[in-house]
PDB file of N, H, CA, C and O in Angstrom:
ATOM      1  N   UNK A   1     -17.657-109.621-169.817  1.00  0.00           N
ATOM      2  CA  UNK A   1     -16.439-110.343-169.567  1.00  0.00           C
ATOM      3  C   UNK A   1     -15.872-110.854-170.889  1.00  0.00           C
ATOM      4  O   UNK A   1     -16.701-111.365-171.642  1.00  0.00           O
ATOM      5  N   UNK A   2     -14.772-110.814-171.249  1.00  0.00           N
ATOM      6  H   UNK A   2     -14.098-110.399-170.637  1.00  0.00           H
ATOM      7  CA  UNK A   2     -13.766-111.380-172.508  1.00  0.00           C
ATOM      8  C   UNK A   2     -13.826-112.742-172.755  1.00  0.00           C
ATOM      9  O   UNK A   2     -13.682-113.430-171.745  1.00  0.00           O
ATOM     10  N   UNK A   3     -13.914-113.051-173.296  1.00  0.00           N
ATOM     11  H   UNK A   3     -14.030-112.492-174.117  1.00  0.00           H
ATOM     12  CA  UNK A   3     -13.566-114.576-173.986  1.00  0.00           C
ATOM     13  C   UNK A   3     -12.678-114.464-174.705  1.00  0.00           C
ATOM     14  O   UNK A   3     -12.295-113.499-175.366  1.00  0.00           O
ATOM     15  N   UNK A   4     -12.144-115.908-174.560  1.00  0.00           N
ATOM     16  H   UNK A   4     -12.455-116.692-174.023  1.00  0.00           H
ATOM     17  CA  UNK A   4     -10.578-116.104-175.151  1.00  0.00           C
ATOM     18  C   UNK A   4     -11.311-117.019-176.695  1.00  0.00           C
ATOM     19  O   UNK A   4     -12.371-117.645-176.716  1.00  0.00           O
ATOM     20  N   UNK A   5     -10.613-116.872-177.520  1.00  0.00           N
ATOM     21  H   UNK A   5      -9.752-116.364-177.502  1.00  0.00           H
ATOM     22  CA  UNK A   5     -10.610-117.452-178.984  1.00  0.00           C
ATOM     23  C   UNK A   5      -9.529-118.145-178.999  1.00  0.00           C
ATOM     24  O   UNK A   5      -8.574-117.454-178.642  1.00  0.00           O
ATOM     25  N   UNK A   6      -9.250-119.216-179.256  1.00  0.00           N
ATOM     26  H   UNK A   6     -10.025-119.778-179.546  1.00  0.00           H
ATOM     27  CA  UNK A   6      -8.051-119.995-179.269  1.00  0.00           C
ATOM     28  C   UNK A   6      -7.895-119.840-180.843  1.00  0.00           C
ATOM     29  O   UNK A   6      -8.748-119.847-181.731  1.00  0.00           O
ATOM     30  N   UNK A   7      -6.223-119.667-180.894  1.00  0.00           N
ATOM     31  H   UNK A   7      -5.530-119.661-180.173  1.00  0.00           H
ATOM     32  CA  UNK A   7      -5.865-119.559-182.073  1.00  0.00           C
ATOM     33  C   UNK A   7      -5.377-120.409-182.420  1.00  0.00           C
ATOM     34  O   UNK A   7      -5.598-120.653-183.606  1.00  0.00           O
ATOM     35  N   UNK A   8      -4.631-121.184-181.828  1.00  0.00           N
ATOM     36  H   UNK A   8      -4.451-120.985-180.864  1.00  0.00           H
ATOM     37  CA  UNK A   8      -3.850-122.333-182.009  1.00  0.00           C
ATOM     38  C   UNK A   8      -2.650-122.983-180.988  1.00  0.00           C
ATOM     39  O   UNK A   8      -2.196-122.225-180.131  1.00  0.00           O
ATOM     40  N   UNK A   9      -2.185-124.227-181.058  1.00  0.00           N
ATOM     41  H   UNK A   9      -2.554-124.843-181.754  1.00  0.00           H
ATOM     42  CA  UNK A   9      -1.310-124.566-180.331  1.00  0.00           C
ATOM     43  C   UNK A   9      -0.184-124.791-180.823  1.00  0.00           C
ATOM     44  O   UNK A   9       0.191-125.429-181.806  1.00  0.00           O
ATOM     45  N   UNK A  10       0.553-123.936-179.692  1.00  0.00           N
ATOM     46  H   UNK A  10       0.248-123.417-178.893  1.00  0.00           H
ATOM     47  CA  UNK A  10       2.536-124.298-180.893  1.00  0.00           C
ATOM     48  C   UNK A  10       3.310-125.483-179.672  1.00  0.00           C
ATOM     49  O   UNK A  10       3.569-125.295-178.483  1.00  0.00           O
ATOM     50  N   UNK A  11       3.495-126.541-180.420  1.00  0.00           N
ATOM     51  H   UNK A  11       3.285-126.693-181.386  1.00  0.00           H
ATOM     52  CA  UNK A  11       3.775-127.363-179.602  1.00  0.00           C
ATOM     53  C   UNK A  11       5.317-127.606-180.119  1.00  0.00           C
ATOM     54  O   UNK A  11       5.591-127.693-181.316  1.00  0.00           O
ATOM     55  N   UNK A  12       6.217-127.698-179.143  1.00  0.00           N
ATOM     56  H   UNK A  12       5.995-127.627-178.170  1.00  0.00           H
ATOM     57  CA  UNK A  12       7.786-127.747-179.222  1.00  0.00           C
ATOM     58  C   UNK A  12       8.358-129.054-179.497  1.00  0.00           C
ATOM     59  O   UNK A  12       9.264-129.310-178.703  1.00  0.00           O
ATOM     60  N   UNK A  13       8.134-129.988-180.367  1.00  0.00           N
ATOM     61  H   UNK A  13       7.398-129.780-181.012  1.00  0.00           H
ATOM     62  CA  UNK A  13       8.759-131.373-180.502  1.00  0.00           C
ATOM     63  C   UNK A  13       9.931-131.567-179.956  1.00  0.00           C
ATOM     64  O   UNK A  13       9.851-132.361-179.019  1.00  0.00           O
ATOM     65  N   UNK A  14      10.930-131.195-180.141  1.00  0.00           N
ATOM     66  H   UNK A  14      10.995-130.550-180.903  1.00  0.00           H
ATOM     67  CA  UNK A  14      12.313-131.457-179.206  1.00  0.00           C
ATOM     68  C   UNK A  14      12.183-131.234-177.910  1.00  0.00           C
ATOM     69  O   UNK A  14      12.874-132.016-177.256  1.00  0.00           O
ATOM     70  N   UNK A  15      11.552-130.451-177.247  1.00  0.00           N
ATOM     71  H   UNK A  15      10.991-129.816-177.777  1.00  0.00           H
ATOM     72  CA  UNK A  15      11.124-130.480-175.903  1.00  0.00           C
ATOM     73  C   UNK A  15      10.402-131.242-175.410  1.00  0.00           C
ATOM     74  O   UNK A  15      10.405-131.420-174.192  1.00  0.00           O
ATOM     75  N   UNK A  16       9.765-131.753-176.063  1.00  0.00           N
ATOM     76  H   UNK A  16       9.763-131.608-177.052  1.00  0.00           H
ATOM     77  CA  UNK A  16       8.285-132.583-175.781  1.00  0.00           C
ATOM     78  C   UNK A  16       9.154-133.912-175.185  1.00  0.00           C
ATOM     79  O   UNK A  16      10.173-134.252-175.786  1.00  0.00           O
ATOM     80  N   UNK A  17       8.660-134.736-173.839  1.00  0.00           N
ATOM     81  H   UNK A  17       7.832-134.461-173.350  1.00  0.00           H
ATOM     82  CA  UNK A  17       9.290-136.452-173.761  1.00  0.00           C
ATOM     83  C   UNK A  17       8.409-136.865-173.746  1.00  0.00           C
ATOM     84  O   UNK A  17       8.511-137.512-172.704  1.00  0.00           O
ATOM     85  N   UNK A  18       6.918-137.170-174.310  1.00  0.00           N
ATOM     86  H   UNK A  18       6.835-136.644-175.157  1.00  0.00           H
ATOM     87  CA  UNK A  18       5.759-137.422-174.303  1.00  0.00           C
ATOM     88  C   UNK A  18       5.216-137.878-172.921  1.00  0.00           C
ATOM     89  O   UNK A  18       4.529-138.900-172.920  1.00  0.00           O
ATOM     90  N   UNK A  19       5.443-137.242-171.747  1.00  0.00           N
ATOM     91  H   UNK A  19       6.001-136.412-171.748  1.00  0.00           H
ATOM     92  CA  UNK A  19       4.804-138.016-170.444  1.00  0.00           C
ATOM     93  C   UNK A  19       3.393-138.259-170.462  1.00  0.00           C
ATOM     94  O   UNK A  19       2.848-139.323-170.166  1.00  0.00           O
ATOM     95  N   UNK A  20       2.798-137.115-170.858  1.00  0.00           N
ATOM     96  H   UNK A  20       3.240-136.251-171.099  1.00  0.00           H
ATOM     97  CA  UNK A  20       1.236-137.318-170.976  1.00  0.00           C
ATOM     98  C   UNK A  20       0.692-136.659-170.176  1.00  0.00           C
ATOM     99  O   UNK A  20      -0.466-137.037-169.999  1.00  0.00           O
ATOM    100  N   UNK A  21       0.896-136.068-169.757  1.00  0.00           N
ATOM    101  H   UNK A  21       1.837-135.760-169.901  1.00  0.00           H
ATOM    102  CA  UNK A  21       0.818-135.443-168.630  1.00  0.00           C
ATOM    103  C   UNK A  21      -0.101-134.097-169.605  1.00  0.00           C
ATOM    104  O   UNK A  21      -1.302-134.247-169.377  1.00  0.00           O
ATOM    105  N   UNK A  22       0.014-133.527-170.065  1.00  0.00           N
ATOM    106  H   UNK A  22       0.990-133.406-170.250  1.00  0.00           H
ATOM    107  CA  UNK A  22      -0.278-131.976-170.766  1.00  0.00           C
ATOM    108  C   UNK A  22      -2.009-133.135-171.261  1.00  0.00           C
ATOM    109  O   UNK A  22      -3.090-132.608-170.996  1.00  0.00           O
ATOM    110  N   UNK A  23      -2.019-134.479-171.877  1.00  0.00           N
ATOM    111  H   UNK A  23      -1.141-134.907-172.092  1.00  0.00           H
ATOM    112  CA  UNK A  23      -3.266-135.033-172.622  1.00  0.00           C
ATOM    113  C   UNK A  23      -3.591-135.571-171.198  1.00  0.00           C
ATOM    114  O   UNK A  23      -4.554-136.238-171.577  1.00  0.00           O
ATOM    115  N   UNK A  24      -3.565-135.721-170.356  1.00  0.00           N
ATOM    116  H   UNK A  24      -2.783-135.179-170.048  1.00  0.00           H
ATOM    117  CA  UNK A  24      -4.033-136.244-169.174  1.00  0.00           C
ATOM    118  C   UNK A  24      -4.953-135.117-168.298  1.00  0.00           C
ATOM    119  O   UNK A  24      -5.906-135.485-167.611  1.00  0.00           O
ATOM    120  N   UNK A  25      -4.509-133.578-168.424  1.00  0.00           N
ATOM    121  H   UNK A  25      -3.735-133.279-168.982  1.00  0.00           H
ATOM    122  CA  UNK A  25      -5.204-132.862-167.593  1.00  0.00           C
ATOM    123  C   UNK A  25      -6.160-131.490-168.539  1.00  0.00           C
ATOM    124  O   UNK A  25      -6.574-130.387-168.181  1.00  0.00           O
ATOM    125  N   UNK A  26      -6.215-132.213-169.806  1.00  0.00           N
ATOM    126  H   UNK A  26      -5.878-133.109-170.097  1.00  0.00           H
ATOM    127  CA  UNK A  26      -6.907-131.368-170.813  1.00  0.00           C
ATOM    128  C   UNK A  26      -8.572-132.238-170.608  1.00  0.00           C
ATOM    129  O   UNK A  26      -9.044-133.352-170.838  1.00  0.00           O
ATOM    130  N   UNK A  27      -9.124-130.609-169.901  1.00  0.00           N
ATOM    131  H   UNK A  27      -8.741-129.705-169.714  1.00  0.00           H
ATOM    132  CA  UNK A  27     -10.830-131.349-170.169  1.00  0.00           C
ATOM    133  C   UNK A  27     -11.130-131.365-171.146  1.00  0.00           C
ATOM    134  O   UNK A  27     -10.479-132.409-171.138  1.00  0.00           O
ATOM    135  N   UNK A  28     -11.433-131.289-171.951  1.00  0.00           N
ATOM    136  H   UNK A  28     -11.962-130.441-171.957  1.00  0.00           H
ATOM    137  CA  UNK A  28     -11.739-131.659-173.459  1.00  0.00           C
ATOM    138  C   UNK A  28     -11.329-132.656-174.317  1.00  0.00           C
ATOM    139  O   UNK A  28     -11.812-132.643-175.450  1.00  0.00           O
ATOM    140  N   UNK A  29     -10.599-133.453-174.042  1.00  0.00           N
ATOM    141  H   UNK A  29     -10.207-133.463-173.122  1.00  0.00           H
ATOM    142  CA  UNK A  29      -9.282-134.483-174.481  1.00  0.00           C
ATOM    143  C   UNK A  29      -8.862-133.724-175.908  1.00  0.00           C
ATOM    144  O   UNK A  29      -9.116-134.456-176.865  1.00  0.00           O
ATOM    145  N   UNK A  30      -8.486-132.889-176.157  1.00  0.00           N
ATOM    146  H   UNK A  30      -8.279-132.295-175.380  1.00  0.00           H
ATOM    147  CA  UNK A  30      -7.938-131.830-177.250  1.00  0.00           C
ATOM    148  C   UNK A  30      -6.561-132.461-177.685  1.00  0.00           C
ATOM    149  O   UNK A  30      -5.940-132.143-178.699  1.00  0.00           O
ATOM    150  N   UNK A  31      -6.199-133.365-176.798  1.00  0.00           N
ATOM    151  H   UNK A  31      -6.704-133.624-175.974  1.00  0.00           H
ATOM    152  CA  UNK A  31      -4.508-133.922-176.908  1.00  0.00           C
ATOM    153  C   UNK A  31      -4.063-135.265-176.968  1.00  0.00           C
ATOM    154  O   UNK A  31      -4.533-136.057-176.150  1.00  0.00           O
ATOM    155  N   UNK A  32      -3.290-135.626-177.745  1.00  0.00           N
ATOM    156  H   UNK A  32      -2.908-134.983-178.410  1.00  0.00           H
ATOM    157  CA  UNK A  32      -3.087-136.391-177.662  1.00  0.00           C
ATOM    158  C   UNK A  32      -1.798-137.264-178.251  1.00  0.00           C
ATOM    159  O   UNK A  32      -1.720-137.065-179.464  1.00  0.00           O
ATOM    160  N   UNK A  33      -0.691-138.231-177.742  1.00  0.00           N
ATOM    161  H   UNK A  33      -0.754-138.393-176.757  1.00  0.00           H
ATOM    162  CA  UNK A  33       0.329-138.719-178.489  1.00  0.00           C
ATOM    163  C   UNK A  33       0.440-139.533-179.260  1.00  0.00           C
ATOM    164  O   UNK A  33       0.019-140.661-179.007  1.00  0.00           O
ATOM    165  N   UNK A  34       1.195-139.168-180.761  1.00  0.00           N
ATOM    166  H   UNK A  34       1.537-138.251-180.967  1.00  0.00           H
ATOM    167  CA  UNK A  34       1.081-139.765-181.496  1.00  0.00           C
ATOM    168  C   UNK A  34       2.111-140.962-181.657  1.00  0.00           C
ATOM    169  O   UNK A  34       2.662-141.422-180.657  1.00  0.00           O
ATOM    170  N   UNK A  35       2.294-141.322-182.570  1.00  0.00           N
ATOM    171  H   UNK A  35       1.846-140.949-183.382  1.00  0.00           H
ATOM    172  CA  UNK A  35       2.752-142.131-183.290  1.00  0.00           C
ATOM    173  C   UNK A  35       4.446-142.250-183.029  1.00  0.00           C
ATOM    174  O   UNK A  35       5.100-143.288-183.130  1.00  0.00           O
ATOM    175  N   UNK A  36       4.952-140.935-182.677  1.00  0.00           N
ATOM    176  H   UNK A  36       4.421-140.091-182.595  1.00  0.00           H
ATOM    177  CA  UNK A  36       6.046-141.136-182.097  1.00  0.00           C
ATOM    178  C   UNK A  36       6.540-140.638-180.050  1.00  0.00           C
ATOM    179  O   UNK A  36       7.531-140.284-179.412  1.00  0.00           O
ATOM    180  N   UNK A  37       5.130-140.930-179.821  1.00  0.00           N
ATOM    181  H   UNK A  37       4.325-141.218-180.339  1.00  0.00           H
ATOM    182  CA  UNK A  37       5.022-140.723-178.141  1.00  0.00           C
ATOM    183  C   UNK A  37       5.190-138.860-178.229  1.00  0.00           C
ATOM    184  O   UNK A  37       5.871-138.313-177.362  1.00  0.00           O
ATOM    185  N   UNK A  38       4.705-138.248-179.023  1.00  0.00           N
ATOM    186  H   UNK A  38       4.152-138.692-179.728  1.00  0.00           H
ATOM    187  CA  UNK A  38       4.765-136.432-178.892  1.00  0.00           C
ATOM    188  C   UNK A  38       3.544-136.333-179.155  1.00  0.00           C
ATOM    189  O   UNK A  38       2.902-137.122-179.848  1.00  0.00           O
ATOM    190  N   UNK A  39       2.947-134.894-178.364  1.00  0.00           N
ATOM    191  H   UNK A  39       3.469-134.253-177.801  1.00  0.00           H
ATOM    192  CA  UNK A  39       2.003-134.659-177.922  1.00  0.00           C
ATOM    193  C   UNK A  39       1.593-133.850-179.156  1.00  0.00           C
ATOM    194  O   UNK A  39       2.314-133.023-179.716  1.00  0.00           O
ATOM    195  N   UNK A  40       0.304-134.201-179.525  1.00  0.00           N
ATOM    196  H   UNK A  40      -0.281-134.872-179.071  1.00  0.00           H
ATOM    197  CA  UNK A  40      -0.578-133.139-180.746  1.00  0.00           C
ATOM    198  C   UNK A  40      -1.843-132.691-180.094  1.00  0.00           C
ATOM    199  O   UNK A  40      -2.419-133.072-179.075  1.00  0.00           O
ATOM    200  N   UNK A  41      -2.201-131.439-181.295  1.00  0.00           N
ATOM    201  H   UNK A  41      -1.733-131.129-182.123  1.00  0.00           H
ATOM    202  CA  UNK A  41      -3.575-131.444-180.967  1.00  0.00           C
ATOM    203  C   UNK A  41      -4.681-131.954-181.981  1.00  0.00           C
ATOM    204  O   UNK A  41      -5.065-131.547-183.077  1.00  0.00           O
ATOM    205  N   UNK A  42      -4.991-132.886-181.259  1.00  0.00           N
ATOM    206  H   UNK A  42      -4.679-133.217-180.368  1.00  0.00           H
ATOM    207  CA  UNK A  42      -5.765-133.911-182.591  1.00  0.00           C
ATOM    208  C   UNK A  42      -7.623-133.336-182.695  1.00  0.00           C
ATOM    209  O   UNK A  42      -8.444-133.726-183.525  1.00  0.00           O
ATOM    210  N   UNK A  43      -7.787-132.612-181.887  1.00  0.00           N
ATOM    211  H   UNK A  43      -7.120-132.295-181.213  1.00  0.00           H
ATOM    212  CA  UNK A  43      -9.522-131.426-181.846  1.00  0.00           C
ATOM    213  C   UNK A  43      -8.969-130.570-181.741  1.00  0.00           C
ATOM    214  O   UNK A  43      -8.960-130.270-180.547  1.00  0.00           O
ATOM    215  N   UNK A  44      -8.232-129.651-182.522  1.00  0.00           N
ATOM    216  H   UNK A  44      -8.240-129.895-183.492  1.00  0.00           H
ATOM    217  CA  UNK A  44      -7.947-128.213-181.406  1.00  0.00           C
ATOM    218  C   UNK A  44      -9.512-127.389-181.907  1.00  0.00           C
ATOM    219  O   UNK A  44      -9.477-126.172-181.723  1.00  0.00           O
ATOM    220  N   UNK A  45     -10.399-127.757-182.307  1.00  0.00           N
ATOM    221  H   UNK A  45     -10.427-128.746-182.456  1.00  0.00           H
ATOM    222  CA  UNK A  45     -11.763-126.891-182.713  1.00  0.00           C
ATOM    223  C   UNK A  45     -12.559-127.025-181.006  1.00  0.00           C
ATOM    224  O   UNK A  45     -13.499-126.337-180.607  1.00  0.00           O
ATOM    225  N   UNK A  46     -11.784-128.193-180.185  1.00  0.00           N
ATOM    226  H   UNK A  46     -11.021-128.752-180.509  1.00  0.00           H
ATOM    227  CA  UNK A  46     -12.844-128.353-179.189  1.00  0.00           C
ATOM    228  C   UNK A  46     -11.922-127.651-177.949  1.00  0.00           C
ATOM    229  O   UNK A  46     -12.575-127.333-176.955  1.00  0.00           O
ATOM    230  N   UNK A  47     -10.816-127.446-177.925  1.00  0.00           N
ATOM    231  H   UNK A  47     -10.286-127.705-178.732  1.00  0.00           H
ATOM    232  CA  UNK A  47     -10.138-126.246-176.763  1.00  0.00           C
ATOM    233  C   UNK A  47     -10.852-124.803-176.392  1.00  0.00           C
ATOM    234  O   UNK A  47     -11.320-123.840-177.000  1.00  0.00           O
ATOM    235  N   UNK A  48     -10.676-125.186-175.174  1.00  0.00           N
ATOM    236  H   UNK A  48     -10.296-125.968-174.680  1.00  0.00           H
ATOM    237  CA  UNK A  48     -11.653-124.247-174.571  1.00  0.00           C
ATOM    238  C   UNK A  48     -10.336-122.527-173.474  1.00  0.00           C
ATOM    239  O   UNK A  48     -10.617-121.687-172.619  1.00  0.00           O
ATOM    240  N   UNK A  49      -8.628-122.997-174.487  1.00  0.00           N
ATOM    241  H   UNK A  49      -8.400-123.679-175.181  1.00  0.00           H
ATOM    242  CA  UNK A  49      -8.232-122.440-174.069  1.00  0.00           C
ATOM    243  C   UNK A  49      -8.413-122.059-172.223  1.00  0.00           C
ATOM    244  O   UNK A  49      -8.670-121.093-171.504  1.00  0.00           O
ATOM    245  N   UNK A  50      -8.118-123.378-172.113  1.00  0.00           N
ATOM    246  H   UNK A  50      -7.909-124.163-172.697  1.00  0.00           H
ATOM    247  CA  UNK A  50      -8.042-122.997-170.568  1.00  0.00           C
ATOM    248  C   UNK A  50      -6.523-122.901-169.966  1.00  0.00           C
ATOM    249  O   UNK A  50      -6.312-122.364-168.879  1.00  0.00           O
ATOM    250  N   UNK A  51      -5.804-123.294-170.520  1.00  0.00           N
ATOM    251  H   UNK A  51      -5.975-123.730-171.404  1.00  0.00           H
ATOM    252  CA  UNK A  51      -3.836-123.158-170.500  1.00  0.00           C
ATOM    253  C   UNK A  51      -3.628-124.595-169.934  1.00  0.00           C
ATOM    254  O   UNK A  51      -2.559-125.165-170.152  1.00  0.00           O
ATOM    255  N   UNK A  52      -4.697-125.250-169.153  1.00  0.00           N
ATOM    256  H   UNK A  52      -5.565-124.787-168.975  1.00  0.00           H
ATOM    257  CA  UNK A  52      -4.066-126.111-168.480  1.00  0.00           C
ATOM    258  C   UNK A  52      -2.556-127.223-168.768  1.00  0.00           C
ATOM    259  O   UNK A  52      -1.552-127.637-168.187  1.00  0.00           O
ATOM    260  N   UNK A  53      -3.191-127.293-169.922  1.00  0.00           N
ATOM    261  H   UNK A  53      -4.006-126.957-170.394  1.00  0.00           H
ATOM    262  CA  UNK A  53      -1.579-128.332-170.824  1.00  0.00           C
ATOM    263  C   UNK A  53      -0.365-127.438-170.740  1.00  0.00           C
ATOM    264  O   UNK A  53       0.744-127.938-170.552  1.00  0.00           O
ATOM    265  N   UNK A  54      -0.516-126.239-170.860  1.00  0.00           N
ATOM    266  H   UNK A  54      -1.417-125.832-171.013  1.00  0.00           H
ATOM    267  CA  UNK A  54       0.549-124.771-170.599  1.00  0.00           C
ATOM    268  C   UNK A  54       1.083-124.951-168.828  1.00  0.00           C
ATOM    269  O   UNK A  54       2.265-124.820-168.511  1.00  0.00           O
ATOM    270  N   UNK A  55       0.463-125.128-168.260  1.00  0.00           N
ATOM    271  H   UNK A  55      -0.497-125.234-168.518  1.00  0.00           H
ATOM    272  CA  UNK A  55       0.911-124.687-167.030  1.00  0.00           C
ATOM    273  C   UNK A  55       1.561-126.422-165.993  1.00  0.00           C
ATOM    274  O   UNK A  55       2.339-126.524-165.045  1.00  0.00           O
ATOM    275  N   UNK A  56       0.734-127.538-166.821  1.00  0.00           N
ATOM    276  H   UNK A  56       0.103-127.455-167.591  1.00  0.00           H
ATOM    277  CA  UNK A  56       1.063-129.104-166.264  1.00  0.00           C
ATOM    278  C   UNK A  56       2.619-129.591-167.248  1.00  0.00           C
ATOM    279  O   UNK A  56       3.319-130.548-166.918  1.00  0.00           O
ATOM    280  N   UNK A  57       2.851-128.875-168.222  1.00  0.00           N
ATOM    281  H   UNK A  57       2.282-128.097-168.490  1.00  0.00           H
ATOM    282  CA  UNK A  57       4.359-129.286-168.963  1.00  0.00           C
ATOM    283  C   UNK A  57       5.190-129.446-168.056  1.00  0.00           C
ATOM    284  O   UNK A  57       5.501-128.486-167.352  1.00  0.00           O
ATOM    285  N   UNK A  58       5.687-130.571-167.882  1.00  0.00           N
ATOM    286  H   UNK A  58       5.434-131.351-168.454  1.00  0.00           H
ATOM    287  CA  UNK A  58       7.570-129.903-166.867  1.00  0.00           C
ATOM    288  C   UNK A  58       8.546-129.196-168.058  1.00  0.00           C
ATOM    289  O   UNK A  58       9.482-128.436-167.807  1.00  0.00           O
ATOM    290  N   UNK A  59       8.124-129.610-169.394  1.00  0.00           N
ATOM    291  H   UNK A  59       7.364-130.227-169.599  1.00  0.00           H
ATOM    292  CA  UNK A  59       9.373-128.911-170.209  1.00  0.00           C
ATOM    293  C   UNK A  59       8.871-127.949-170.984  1.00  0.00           C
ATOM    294  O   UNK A  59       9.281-127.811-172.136  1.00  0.00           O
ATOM    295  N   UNK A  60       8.075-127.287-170.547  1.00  0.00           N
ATOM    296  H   UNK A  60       7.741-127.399-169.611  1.00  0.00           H
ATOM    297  CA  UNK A  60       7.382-126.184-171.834  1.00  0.00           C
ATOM    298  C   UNK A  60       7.319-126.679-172.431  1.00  0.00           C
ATOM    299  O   UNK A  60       8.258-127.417-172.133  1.00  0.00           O
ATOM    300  N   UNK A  61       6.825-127.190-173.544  1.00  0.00           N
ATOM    301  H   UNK A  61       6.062-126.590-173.786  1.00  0.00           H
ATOM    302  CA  UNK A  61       6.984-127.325-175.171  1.00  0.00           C
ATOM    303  C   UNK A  61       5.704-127.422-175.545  1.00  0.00           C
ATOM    304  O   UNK A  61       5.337-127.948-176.596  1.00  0.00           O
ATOM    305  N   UNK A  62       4.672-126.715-174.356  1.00  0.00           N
ATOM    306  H   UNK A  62       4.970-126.288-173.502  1.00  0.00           H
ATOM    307  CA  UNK A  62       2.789-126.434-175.513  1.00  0.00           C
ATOM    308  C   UNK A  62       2.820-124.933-174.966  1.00  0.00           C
ATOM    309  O   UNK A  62       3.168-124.407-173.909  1.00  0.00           O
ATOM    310  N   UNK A  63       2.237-124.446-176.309  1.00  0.00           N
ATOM    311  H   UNK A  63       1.954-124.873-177.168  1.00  0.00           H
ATOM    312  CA  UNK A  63       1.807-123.288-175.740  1.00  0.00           C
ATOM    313  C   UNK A  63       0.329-122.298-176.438  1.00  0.00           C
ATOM    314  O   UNK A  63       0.358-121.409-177.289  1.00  0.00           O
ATOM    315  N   UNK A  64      -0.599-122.747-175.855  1.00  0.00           N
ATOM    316  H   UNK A  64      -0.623-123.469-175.163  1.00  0.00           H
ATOM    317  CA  UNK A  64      -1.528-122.498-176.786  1.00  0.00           C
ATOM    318  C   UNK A  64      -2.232-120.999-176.728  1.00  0.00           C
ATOM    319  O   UNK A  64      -2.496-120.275-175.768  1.00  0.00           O
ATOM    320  N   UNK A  65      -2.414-120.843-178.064  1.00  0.00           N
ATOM    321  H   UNK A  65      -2.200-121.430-178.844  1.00  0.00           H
ATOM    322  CA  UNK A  65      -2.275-119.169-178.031  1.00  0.00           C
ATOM    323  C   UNK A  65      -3.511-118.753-178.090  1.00  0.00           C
ATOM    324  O   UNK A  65      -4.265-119.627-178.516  1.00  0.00           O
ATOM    325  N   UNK A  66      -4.159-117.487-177.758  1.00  0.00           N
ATOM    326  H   UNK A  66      -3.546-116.776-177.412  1.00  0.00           H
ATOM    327  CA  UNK A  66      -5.281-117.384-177.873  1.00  0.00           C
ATOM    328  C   UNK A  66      -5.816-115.319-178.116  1.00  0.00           C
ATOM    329  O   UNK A  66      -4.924-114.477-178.218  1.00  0.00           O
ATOM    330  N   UNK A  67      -6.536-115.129-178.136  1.00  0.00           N
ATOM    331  H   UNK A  67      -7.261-115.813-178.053  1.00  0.00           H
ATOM    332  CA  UNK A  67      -6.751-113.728-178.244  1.00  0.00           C
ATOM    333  C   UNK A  67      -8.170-113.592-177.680  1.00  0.00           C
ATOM    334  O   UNK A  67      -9.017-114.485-177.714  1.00  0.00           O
ATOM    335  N   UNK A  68      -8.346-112.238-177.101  1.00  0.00           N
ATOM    336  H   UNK A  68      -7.659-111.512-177.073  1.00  0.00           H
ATOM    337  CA  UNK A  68      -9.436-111.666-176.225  1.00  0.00           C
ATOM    338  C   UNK A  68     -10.458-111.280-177.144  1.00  0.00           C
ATOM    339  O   UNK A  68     -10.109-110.980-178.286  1.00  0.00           O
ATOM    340  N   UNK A  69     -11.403-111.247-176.897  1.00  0.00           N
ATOM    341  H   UNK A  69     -11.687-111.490-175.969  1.00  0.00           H
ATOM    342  CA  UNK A  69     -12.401-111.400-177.618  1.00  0.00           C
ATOM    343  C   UNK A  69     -13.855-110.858-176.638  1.00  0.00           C
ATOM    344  O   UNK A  69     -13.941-111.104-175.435  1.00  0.00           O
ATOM    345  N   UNK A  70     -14.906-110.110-177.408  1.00  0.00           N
ATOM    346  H   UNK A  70     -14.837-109.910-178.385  1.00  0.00           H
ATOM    347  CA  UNK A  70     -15.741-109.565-176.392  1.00  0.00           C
ATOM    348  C   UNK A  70     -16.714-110.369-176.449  1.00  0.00           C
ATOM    349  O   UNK A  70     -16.995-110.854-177.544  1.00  0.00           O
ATOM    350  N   UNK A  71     -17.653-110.794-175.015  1.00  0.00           N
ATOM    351  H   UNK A  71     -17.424-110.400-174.125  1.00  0.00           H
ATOM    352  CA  UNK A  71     -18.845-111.788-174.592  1.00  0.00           C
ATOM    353  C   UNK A  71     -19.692-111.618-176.347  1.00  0.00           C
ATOM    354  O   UNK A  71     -19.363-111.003-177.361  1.00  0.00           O
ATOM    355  N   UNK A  72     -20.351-112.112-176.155  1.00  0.00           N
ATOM    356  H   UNK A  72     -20.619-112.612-175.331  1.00  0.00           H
ATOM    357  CA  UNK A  72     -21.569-111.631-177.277  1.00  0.00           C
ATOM    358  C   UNK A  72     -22.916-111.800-176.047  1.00  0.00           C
ATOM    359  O   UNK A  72     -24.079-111.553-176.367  1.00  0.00           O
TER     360      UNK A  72
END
């Protein structure tokens, strides 16, 4: 079975209204708002690429990317 490698997260600042919502349903707490209520990824070493912050946005603006990768 494939495993995903997370490559990184492109997160959309002008889209972003910081609800919290995307750092609220990340198991890993990978997320989080900063300093001006917008969402970062303050561990992205600990994302387990599961999309969830991708799919809980109401405004798009995370989108974390990832590539297939074989089991070891």
């Amino acid at each position: 079975m494939a495993k995903k490698k997370v490559l990184g997260h492109h997160i959309n600042r002008e889209w972003c209204k910081g609800c919290g919502i995307c750092v609220h349903f990340c198991p890993k707490q990978v997320l989080e708002l900063d300093e001006e209520e917008k969402v970062v990824a303050a561990r992205p070493e600990d994302c387990i690429g599961c999309h969830l912050c991708e799919r809980r946005c109401p405004d798009l603006a995370i989108e974390v990317q990832t590539e297939e990768q074989e089991a070891a």
